[in-house]
N, CA, C and O atoms as CSV, one atom per row, in Angstrom:
chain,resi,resn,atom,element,x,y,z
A,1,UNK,N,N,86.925,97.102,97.063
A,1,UNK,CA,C,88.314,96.920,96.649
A,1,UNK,C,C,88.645,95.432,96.771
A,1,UNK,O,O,88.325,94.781,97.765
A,2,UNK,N,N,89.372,94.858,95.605
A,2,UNK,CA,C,89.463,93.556,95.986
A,2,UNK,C,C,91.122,93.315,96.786
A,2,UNK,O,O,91.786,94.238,97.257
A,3,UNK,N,N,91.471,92.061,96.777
A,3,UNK,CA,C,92.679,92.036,97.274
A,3,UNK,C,C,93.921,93.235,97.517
A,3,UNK,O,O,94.486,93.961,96.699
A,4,UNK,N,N,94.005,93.165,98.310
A,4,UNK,CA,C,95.159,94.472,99.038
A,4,UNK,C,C,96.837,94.350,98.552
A,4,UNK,O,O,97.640,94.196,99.472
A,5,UNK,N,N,97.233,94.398,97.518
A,5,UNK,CA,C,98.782,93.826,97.590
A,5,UNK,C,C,99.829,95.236,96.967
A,5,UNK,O,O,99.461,96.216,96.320
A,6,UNK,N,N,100.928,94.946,97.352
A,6,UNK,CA,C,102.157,95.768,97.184
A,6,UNK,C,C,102.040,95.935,95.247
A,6,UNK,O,O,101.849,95.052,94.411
A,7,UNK,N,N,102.235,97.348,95.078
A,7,UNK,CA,C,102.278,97.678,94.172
A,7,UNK,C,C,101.003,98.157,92.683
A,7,UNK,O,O,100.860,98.395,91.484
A,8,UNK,N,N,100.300,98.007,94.181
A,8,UNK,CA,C,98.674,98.447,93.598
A,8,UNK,C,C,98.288,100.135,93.527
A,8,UNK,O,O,98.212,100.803,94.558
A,9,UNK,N,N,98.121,100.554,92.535
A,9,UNK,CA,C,97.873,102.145,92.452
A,9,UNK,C,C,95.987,102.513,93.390
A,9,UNK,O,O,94.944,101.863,93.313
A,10,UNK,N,N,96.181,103.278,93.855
A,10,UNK,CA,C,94.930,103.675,95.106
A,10,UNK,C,C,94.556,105.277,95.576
A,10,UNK,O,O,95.177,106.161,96.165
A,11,UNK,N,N,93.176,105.150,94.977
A,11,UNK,CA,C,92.875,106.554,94.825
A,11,UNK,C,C,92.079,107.186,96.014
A,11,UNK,O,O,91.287,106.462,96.618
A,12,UNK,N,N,92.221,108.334,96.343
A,12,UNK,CA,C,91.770,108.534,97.968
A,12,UNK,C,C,90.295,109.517,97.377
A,12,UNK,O,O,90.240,110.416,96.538
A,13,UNK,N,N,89.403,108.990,98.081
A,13,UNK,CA,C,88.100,109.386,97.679
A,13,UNK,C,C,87.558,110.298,98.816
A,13,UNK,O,O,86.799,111.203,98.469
A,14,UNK,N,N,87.735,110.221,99.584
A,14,UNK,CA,C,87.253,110.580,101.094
A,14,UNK,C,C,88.267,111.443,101.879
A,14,UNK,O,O,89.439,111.098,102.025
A,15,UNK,N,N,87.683,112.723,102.434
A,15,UNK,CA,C,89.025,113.762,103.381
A,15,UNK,C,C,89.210,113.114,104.516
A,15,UNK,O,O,88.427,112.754,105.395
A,16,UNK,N,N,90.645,112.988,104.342
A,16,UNK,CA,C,91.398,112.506,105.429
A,16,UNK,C,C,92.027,113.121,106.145
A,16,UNK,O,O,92.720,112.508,106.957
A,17,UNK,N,N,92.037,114.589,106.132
A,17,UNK,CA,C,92.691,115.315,107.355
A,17,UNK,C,C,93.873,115.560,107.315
A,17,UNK,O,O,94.419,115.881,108.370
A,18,UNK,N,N,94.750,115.480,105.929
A,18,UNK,CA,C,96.288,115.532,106.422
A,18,UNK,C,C,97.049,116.347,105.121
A,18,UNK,O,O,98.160,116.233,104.603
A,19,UNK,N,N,95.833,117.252,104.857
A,19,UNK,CA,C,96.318,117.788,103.425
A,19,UNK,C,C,96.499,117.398,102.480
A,19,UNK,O,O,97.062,118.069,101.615
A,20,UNK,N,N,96.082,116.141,102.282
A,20,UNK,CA,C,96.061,115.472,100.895
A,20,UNK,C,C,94.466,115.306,100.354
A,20,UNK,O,O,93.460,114.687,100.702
A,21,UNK,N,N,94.910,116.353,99.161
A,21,UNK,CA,C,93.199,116.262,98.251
A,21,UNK,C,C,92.540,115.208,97.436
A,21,UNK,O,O,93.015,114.568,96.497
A,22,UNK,N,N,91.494,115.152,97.907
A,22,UNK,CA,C,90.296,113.818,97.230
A,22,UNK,C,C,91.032,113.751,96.129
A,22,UNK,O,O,91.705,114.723,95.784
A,23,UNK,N,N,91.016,112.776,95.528
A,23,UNK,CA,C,91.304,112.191,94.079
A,23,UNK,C,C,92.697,112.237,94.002
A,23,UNK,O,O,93.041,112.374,92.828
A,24,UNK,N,N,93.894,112.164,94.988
A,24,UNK,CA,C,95.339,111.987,95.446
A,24,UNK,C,C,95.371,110.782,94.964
A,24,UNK,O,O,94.390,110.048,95.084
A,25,UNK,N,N,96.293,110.457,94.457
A,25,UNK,CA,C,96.717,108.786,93.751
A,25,UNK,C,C,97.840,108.264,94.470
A,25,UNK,O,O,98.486,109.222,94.896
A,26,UNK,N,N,98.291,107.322,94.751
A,26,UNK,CA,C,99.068,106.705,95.643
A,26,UNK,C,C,99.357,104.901,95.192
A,26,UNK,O,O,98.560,104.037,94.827
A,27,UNK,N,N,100.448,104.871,95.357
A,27,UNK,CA,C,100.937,103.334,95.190
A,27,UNK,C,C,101.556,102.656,96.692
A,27,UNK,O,O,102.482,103.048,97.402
A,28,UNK,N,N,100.594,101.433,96.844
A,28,UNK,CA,C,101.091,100.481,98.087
A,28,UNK,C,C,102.544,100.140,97.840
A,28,UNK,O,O,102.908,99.603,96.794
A,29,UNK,N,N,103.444,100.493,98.917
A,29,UNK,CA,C,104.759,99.665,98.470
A,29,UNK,C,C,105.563,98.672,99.731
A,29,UNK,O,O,106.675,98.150,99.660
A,30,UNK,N,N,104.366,98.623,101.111
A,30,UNK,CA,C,104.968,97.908,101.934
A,30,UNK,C,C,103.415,97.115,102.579
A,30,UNK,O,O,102.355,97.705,102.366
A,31,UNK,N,N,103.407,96.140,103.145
A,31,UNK,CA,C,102.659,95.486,104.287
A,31,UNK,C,C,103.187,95.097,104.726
A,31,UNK,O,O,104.013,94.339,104.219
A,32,UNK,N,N,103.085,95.379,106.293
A,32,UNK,CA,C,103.947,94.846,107.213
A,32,UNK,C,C,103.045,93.823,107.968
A,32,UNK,O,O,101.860,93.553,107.772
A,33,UNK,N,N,103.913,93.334,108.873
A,33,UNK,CA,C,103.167,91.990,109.543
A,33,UNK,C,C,102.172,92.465,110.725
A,33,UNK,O,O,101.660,91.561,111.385
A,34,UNK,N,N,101.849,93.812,111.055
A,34,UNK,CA,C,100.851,94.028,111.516
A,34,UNK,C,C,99.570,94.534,110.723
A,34,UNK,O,O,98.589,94.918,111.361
A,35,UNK,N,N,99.575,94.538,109.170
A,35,UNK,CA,C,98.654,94.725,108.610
A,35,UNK,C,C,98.552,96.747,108.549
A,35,UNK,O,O,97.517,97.411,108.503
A,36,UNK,N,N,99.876,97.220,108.571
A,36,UNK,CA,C,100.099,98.121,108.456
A,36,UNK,C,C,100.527,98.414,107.208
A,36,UNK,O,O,101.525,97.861,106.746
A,37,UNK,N,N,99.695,99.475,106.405
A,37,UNK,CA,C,100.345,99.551,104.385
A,37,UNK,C,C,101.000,100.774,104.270
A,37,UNK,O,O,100.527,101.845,104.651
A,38,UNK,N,N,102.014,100.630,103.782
A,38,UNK,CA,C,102.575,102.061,103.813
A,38,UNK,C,C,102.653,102.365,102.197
A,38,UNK,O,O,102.958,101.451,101.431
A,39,UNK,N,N,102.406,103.501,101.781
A,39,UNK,CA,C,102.381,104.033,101.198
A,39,UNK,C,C,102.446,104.883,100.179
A,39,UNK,O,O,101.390,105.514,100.145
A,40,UNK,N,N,103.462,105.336,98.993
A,40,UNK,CA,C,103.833,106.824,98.554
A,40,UNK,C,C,103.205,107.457,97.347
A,40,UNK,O,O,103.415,107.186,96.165
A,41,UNK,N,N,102.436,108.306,97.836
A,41,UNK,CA,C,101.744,109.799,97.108
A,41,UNK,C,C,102.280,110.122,95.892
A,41,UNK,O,O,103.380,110.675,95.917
A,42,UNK,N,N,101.855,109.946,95.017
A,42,UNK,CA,C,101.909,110.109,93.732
A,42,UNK,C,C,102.824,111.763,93.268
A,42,UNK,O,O,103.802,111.815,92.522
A,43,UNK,N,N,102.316,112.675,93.792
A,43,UNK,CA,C,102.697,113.807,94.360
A,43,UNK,C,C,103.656,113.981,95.316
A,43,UNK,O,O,103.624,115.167,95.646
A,44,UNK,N,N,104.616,113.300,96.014
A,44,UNK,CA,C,105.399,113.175,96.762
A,44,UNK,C,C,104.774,112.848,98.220
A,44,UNK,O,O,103.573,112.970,98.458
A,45,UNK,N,N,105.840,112.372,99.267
A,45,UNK,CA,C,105.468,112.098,100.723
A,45,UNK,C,C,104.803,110.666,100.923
A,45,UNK,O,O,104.180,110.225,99.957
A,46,UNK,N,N,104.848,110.171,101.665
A,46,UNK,CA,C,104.427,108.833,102.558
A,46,UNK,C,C,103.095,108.761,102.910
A,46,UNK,O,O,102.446,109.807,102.921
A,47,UNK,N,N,102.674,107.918,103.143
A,47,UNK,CA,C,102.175,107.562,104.399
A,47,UNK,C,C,101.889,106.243,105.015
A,47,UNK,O,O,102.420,105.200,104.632
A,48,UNK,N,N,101.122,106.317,105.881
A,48,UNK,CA,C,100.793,104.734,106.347
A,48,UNK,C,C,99.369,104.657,106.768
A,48,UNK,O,O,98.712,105.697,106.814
A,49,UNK,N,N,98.954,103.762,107.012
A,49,UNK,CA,C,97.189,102.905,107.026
A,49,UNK,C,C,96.983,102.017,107.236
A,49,UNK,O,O,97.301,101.133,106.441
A,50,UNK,N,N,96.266,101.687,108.545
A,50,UNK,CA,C,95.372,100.273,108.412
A,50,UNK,C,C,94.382,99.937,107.282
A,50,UNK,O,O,93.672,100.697,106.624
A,51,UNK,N,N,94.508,98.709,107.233
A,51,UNK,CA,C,93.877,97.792,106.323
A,51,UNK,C,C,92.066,98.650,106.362
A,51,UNK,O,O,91.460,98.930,105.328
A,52,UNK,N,N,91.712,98.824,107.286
A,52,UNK,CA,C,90.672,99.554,107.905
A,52,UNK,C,C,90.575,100.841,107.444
A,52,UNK,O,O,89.755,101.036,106.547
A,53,UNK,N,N,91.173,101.691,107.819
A,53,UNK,CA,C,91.388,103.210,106.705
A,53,UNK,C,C,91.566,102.797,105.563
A,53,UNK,O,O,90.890,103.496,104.808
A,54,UNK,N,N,92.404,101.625,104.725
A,54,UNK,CA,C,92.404,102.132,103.314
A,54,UNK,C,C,91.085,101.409,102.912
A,54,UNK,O,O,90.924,101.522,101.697
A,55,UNK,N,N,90.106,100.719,103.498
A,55,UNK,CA,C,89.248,100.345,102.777
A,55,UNK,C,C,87.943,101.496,102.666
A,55,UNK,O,O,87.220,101.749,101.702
A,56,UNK,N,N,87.959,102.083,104.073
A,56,UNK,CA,C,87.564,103.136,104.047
A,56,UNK,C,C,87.291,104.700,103.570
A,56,UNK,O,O,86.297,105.425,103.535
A,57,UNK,N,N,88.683,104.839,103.225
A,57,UNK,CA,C,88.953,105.991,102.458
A,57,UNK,C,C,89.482,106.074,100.846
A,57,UNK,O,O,89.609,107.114,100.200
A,58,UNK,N,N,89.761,104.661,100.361
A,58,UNK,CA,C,90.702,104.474,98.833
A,58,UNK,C,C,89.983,103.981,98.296
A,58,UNK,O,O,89.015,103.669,98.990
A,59,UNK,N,N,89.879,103.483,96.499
A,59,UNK,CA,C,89.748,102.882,95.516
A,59,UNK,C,C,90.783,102.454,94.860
A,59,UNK,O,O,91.918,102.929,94.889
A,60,UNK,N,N,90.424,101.605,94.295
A,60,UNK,CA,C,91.259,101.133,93.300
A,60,UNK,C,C,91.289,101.751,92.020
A,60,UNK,O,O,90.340,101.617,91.248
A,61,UNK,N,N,92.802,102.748,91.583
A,61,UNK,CA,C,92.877,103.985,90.738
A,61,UNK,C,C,92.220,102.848,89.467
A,61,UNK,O,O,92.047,101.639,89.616
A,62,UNK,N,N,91.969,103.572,88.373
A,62,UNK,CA,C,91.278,103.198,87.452
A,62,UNK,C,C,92.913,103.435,86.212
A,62,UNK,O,O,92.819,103.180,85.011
């Protein structure tokens, strides 16, 4: 994934445990100054992630 910025669409490839299914689409809409990205689900609901989980678990939606 290249650069991390607000307003980037991000596709979850990998189970993450929280009821949201592989191939869930999601748009970045915050970084905060701890390198915390928050989130909202294409499908409704939030979330949040280290820089570390989303490199781990997302792509960059196509």
């Amino acid at each position: 994934m290249e650069k991390i910025t607000v307003g980037m669409t991000i596709k979850l490839v990998k189970e993450i445990g929280e009821n949201i299914p592989v191939d869930s689409t999601a748009t970045i809409v915050y970084i905060d100054d701890f390198d915390q990205i928050f989130i909202d689900w294409s499908n409704g609901g939030q979330g949040r992630f280290t820089e570390e989980q989303l490199l781990k678990n997302f792509e960059v939606a196509a």
